[in-house]
C-alpha positions in Angstrom: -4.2 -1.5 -20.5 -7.9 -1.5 -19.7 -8.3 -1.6 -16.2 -11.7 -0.1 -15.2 -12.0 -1.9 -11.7 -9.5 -1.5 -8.5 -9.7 -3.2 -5.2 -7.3 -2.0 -2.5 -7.2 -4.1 0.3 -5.7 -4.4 3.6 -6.7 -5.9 7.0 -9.1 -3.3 8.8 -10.1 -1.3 5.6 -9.4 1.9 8.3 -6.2 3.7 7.2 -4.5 3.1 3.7 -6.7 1.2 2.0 -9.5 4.1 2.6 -7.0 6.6 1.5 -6.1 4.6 -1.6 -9.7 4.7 -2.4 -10.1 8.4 -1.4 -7.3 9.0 -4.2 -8.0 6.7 -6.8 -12.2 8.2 -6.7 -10.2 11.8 -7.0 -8.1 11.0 -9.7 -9.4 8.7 -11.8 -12.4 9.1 -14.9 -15.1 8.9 -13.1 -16.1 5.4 -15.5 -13.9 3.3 -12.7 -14.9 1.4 -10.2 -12.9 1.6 -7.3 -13.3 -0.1 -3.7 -11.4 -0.6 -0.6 -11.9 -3.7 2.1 -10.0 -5.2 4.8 -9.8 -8.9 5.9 -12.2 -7.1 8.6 -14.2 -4.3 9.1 -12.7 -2.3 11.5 -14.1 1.6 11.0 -12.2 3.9 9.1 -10.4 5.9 11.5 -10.9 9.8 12.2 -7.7 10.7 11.6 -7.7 9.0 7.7 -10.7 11.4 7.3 -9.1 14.1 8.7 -5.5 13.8 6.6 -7.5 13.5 3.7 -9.6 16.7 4.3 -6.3 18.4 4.7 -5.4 17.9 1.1 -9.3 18.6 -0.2 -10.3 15.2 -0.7 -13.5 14.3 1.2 -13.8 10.7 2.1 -16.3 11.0 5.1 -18.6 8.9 3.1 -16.7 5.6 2.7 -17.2 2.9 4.9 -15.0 0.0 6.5 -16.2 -3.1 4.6 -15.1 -6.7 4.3 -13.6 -8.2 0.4 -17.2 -10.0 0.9 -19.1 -7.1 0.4 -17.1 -6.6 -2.9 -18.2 -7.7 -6.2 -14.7 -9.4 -7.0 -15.5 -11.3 -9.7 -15.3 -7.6 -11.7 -12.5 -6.5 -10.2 -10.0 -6.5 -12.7 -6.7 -5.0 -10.6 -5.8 -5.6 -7.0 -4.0 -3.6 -4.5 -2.6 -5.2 -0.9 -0.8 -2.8 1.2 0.0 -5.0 4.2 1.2 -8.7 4.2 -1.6 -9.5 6.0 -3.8 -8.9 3.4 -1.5 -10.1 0.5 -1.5 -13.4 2.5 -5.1 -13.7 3.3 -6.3 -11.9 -0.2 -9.3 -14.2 -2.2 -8.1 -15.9 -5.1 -8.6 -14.2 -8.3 -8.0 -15.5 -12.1 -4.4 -14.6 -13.2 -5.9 -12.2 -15.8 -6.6 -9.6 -12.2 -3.2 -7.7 -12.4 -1.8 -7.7 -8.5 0.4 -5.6 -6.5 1.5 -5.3 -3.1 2.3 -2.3 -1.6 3.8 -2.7 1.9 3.0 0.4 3.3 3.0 0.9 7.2 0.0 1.3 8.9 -0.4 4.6 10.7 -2.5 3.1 13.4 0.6 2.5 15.4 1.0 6.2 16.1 -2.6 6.6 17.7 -2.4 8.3 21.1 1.0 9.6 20.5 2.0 13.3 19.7 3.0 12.0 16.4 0.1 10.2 14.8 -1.2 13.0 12.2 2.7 13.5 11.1 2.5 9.1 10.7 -1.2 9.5 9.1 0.7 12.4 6.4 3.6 10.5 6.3 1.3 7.3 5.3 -1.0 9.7 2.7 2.3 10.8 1.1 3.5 7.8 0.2 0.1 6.2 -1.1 -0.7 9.2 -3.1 3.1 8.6 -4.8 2.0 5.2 -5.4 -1.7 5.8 -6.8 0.2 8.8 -9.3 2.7 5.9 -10.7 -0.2 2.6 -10.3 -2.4 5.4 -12.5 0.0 6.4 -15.2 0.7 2.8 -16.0 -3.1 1.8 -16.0 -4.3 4.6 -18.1 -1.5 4.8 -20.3 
């Protein structure tokens, strides 16, 4: 397959889809183009940075955006990981490969004692998703 472009989307572009993003920059040649976006912009959260930095990937750069801000017409494979997204996600031709990931979001733990162990908990599965989505693409 030639996949070059990746779009992860869910609805805030906060939490997963940041860390998909964070993983996919990290592990893919650097010739892909990879983005994240939500339905809305809603700020990528602190604690997305901060799981992210535990594990030495640095995604304090990346920025909440909206699918509008993305240049979809090249994107070539997308990535949903709520049904929120997967419902509300642009149309694209049938040659964009899809996937939907329903992941949950680690928001819900906010404010408790437990939200880094939800934010890790989140991280983990993504990056065991990214590791299998990226064997198949670059294979």
């Amino acid at each position: 397959m030639t996949t070059r472009s990746i779009l992860f989307l869910c609805t805030g572009n906060a939490c997963r889809s940041q860390m998909a993003e964070g993983f996919a920059r990290a592990i893919l040649p650097s010739d892909w183009r990879v983005y994240s976006a939500g339905t809305i912009a809603a700020g990528v959260h602190p604690l997305t940075v901060e799981a992210m930095k535990e594990i030495g990937i640095d995604i304090s750069n990346q920025y909440s955006k909206t699918v509008e801000e993305i240049p979809i017409d090249e994107i070539e494979c997308v990535i949903t990981l709520c049904g929120s997204a997967r419902d509300r996600c642009p149309v694209f031709p049938r040659t964009v490969m899809r996937e939907h990931w329903p992941i949950e979001d680690p928001i819900w733990a906010v404010g408790t004692d437990s939200a880094m162990d939800a934010f890790r908990k989140t991280r983990y599965e993504i990056k065991q998703r990214i590791n299998e989505l990226i064997k198949r693409l670059t294979s």
